[in-house]
C-alpha positions in Angstrom: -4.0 -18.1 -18.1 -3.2 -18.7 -22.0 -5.7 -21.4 -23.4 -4.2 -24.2 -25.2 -5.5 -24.9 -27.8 -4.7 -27.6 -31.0 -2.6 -24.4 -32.6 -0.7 -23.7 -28.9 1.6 -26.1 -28.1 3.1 -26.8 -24.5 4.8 -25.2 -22.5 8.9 -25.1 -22.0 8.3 -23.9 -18.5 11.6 -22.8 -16.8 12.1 -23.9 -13.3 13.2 -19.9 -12.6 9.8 -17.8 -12.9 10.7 -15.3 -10.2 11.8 -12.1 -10.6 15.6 -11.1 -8.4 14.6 -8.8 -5.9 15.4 -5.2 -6.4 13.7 -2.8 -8.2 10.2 -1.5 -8.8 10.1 0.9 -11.6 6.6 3.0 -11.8 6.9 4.4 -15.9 5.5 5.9 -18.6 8.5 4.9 -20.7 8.6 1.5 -22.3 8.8 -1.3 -19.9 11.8 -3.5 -19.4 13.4 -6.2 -17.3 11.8 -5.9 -13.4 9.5 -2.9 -14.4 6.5 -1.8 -14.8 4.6 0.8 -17.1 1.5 2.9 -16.1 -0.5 4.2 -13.2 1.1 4.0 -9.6 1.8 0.0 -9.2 4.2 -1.2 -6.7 5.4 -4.5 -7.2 6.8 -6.3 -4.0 8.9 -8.9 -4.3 8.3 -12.0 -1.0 10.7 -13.3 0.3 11.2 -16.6 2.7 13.4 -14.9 5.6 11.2 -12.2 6.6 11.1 -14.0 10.0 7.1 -14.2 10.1 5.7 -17.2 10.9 3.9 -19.0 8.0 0.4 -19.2 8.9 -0.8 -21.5 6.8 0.4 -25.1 5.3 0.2 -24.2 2.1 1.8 -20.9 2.3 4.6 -20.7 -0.1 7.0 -17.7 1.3 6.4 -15.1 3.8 6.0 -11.2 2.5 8.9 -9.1 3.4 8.1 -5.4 5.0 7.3 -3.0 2.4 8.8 0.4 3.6 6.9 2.5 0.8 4.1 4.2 1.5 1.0 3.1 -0.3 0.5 2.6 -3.6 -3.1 3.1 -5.7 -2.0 -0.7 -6.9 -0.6 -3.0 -5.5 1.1 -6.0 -7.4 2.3 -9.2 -5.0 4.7 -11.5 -6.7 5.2 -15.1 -5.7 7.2 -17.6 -6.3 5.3 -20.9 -5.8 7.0 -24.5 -5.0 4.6 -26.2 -7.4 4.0 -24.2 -10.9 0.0 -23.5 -11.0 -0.7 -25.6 -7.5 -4.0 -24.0 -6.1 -3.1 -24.8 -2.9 -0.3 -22.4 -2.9 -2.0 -19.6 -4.9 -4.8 -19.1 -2.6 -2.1 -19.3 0.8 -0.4 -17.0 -1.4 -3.9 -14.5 -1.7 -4.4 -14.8 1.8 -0.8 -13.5 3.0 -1.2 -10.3 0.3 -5.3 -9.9 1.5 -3.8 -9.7 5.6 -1.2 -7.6 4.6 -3.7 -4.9 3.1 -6.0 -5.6 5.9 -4.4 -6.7 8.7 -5.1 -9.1 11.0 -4.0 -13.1 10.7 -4.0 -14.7 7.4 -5.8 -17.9 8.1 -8.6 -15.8 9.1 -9.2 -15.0 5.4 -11.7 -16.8 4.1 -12.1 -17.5 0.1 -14.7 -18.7 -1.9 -14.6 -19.2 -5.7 -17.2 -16.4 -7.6 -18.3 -16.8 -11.3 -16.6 -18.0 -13.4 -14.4 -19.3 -10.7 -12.5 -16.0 -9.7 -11.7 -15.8 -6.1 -13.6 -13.9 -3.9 -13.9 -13.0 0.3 -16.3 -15.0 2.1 -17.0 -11.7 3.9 -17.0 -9.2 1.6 -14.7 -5.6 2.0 -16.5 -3.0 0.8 -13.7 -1.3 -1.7 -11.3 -4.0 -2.2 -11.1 -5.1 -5.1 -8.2 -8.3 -5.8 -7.1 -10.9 -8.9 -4.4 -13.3 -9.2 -3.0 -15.2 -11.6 0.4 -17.4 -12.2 2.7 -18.9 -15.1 4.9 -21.3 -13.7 6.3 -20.8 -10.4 5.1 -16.9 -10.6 2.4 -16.0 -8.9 1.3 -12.5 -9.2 -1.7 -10.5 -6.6 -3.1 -7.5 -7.6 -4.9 -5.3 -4.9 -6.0 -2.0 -5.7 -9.5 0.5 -3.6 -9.3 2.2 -7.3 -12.3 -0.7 -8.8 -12.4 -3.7 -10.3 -8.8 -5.2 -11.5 -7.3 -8.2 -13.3 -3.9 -8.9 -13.4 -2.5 -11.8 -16.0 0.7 -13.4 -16.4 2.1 -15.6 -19.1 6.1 -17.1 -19.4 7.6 -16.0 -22.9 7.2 -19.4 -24.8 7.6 -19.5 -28.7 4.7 -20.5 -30.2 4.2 -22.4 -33.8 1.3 -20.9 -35.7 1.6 -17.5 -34.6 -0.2 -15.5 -36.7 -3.3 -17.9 -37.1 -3.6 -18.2 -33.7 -3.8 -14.1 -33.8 -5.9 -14.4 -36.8 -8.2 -16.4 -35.7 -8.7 -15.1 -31.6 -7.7 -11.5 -31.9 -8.8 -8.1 -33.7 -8.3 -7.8 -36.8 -6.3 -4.7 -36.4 -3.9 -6.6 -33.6 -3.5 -9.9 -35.7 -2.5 -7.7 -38.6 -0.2 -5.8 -36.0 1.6 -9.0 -35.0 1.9 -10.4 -38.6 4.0 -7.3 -39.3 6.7 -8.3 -36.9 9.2 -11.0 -36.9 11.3 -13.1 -34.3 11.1 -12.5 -30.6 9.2 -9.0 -31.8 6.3 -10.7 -33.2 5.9 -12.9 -29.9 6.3 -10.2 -27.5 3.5 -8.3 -29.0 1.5 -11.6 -29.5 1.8 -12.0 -25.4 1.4 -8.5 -25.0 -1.9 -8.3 -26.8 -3.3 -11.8 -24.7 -2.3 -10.5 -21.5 -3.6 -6.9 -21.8 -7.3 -8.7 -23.0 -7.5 -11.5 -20.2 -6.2 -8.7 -17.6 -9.6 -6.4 -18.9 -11.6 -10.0 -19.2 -11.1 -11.1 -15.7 -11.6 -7.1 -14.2 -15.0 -7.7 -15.6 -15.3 -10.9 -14.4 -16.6 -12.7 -17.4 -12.6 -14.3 -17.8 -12.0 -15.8 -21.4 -15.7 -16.9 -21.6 -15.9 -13.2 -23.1 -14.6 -13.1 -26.8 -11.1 -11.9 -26.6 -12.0 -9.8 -30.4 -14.2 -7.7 -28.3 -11.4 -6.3 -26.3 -8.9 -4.5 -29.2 -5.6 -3.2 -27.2 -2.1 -1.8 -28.2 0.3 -4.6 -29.0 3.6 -2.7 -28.2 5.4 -2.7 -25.3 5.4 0.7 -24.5 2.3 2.5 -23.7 -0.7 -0.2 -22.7 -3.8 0.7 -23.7 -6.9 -0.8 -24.3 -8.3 0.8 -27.7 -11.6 -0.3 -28.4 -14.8 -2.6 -26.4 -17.5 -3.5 -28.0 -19.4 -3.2 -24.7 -17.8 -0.5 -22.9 -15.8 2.3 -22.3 -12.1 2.2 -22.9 -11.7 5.6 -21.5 -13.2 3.9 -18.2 -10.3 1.7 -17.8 -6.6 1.8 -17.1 -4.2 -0.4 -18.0 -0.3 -1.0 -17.0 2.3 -3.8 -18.1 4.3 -6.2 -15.8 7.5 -7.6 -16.4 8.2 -9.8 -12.9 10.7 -10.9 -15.4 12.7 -11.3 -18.6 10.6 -14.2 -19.6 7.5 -13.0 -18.5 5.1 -10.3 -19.8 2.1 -9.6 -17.9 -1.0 -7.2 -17.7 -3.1 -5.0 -14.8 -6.2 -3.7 -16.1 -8.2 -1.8 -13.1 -11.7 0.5 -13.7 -11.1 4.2 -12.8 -14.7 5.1 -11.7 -14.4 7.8 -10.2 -10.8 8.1 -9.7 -9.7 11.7 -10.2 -5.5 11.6 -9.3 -4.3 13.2 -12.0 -1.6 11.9 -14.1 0.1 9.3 -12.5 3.3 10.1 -10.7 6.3 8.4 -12.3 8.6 6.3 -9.6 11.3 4.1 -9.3 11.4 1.8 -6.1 13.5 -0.6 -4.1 11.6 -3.1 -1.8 
């Protein structure tokens, strides 16, 4: 999630952060309302009148049969009653884990890893899973690929743009976003935090990492993560995720040894 900081001030949080059900759109073209851009991701959209029985207490809406065949990634969005309530989120990780594993979903048991990412109590060899939410959205990432991160963050206009890019990001993405104006400017400045916390939380070291080590594209078409001062970027894939028009989020997921091809280009309906 976006750090505040004395440069970011708070949120206008909209009481609307779900995405209308509908499409899933699997591009290489620049992403737009209810897509997505990249590698094979299918986002599935939950809904409350699946019929399922809610398992859990906290469990905010029950996943509606996905009819697709599987997907290398899979992306879970949520729509949560309280905006960031932990409770929720991990009812809601629970429901996406049983759904790629089967069985019950109170049976899944969660502890908190480092830096407080969640994790299974009893480990599946090959899973690999993140989460994060803005608002009311919750999205779940669940991929067999390797390590992912998903981020999310609500379109919010933000005083002090470029010296908050100055001073957090690459040099060559702050002067990137300082060439744009308006909503431009601020979609790129969103686009360039999500992609880095998305890598930062596949690694697992979250935004205790510097986010100046990570250098990505900026634009909205074409994600891509440019430079690491510790790694490989040719290593890692990374897609952008629109739930919706306010929100711009990232998946970042390590290939390894991932040899598809290029990724198939799709367009969905859940």
């Amino acid at each position: 999630m976006l750090e505040e900081s004395e440069l970011l001030q708070p949120r206008q949080l909209g009481a609307d952060g779900r995405r209308p059900p509908g499409d899933v759109a699997l591009l290489r073209e620049p992403p737009g309302p209810d897509r997505l851009a990249g590698v094979p991701v299918a986002l599935h959209d939950l809904a409350e009148d699946d019929g399922l029985p809610e398992r859990d207490v906290h469990a905010p809406i029950v996943a509606r049969a996905v009819h697709e065949t599987a997907r290398d990634v899979e992306v879970w969005q949520i729509e949560l009653r309280e905006p960031g309530d932990r409770d929720e989120r991990r009812a809601a990780l629970r429901l996406a884990l049983a759904r790629r594993l089967g069985g019950d979903p109170s049976e899944i048991r969660l502890i908190s890893g480092p830096h407080g990412k969640p994790a299974l109590a009893d480990p599946v060899d090959g899973l690999h899973f993140s989460l994060s939410s803005s608002g009311r959205c919750c999205l779940i990432a669940v991929t067999t690929i390797g390590p992912i991160g998903v981020d999310v963050e609500r379109v919010v206009p933000r005083k002090y743009l470029e010296r908050i890019a100055a001073r957090r990001f690459a040099p060559e993405e702050a002067a990137a976003i300082a060439d744009r104006r308006g909503e431009s400017a601020l979609r790129a400045f969103y686009n360039c935090w999500t992609r880095k916390e998305a890598y930062l939380k596949a690694t697992g070291t979250g935004l205790t990492a510097p986010l100046d080590g990570v250098v990505v594209s900026v634009d909205d078409e074409r994600p891509a993560i440019l430079a690491l001062r510790d790694d490989d970027p040719g290593a890692w894939f990374l897609a952008a995720v629109a739930p919706a028009r306010d929100l711009i989020g990232a998946v970042a997921v390590r290939l390894g040894d991932y040899r598809a091809g290029e990724p198939a280009v799709r367009l969905l309906t859940a």
